[in-house]
Backbone as CSV, one residue per row, in Angstrom:
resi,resn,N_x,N_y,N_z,CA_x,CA_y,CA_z,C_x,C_y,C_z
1,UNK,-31.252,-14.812,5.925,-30.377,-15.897,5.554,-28.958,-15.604,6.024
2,UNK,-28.163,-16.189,6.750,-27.236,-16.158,7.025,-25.884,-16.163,5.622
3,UNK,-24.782,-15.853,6.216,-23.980,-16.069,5.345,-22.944,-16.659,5.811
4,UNK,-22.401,-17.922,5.610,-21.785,-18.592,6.304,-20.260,-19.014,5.487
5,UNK,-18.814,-19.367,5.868,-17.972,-20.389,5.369,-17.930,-21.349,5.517
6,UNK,-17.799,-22.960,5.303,-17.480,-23.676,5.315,-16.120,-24.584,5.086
7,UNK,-15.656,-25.532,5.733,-14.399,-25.983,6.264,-14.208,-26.832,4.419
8,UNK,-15.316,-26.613,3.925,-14.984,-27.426,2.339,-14.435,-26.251,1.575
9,UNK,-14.656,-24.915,1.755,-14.626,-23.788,0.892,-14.487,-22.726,1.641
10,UNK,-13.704,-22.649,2.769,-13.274,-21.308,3.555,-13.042,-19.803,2.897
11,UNK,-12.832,-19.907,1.635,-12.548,-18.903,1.177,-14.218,-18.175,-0.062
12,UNK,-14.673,-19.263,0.228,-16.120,-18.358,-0.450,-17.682,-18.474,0.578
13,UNK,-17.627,-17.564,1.062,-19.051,-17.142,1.984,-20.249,-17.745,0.827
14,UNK,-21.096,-18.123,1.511,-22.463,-18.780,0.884,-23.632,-18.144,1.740
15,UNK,-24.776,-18.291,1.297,-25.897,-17.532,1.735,-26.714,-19.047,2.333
16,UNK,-27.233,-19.358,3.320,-27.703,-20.592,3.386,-29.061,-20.381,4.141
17,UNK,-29.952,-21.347,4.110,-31.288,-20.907,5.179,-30.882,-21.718,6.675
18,UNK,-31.893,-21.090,7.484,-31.718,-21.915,8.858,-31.470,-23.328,9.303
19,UNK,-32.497,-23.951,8.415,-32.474,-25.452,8.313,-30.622,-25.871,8.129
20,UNK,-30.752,-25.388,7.012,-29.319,-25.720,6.258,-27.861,-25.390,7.231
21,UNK,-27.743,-24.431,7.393,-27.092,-23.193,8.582,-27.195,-24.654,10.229
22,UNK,-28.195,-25.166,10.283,-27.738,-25.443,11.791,-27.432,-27.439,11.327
23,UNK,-28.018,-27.532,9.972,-27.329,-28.747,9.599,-25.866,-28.882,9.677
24,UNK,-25.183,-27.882,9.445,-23.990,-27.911,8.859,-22.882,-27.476,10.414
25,UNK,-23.942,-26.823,11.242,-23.443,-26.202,12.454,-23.073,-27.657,13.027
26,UNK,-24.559,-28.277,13.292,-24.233,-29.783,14.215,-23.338,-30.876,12.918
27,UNK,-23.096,-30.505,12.036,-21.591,-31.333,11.886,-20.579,-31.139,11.025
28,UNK,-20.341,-30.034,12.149,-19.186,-29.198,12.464,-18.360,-28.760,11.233
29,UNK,-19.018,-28.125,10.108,-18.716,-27.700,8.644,-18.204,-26.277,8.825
30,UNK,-18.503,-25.222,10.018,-18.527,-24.216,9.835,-17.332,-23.829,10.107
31,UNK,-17.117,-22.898,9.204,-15.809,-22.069,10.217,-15.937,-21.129,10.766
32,UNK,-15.540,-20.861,12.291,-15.956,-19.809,12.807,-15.320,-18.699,12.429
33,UNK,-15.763,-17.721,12.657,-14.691,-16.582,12.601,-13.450,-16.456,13.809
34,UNK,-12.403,-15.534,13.194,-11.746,-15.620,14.343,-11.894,-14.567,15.279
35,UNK,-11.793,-15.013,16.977,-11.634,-14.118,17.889,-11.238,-13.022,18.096
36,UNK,-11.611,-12.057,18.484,-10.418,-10.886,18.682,-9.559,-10.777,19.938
37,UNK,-8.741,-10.438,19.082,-6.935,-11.452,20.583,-7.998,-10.552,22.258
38,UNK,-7.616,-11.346,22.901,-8.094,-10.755,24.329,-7.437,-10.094,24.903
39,UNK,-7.504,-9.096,25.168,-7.124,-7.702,26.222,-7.025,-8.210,27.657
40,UNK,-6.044,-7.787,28.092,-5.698,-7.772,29.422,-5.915,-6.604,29.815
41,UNK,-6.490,-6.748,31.193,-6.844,-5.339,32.216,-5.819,-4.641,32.680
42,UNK,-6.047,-3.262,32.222,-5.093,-2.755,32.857,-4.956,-2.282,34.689
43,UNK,-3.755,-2.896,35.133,-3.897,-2.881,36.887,-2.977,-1.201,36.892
44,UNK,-3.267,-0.821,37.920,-2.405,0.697,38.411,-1.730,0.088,39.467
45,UNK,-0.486,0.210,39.041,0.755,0.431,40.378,0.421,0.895,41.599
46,UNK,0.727,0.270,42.977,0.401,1.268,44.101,1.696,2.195,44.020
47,UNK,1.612,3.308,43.851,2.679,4.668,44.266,2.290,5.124,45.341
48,UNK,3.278,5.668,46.324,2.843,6.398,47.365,2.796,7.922,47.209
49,UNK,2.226,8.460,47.623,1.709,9.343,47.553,2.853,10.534,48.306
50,UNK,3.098,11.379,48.240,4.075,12.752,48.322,3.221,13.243,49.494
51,UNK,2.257,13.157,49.721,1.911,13.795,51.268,1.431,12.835,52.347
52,UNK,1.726,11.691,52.021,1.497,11.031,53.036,3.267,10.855,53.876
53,UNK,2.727,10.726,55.059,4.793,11.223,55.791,4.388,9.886,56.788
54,UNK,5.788,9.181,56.630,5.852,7.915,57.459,6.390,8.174,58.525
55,UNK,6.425,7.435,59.809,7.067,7.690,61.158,7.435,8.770,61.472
């Protein structure tokens, strides 16, 4: 059984069955949880390198 919130009662989780759970999914009762903030990739600087010798 899932445990779900709802947009009537966000603040108390309920235990619901499947039936019930995708009733409430298709109209749109649920609250989702929230995301976790998204990470950006970390890029590396090009540095030049100490032994490479130009002209």
């Amino acid at each position: 059984m899932p445990t779900v919130r709802t947009t009537m009662r966000p603040d108390q989780p309920i235990e619901v069955g499947e039936a019930e759970y995708l009733d409430l999914q298709r109209q749109g009762l649920l609250v989702e949880p929230p995301e976790p903030p998204a990470v950006m990739p970390v890029t590396k600087k090009a540095v030049p390198s100490a032994t490479s010798k130009e002209g």
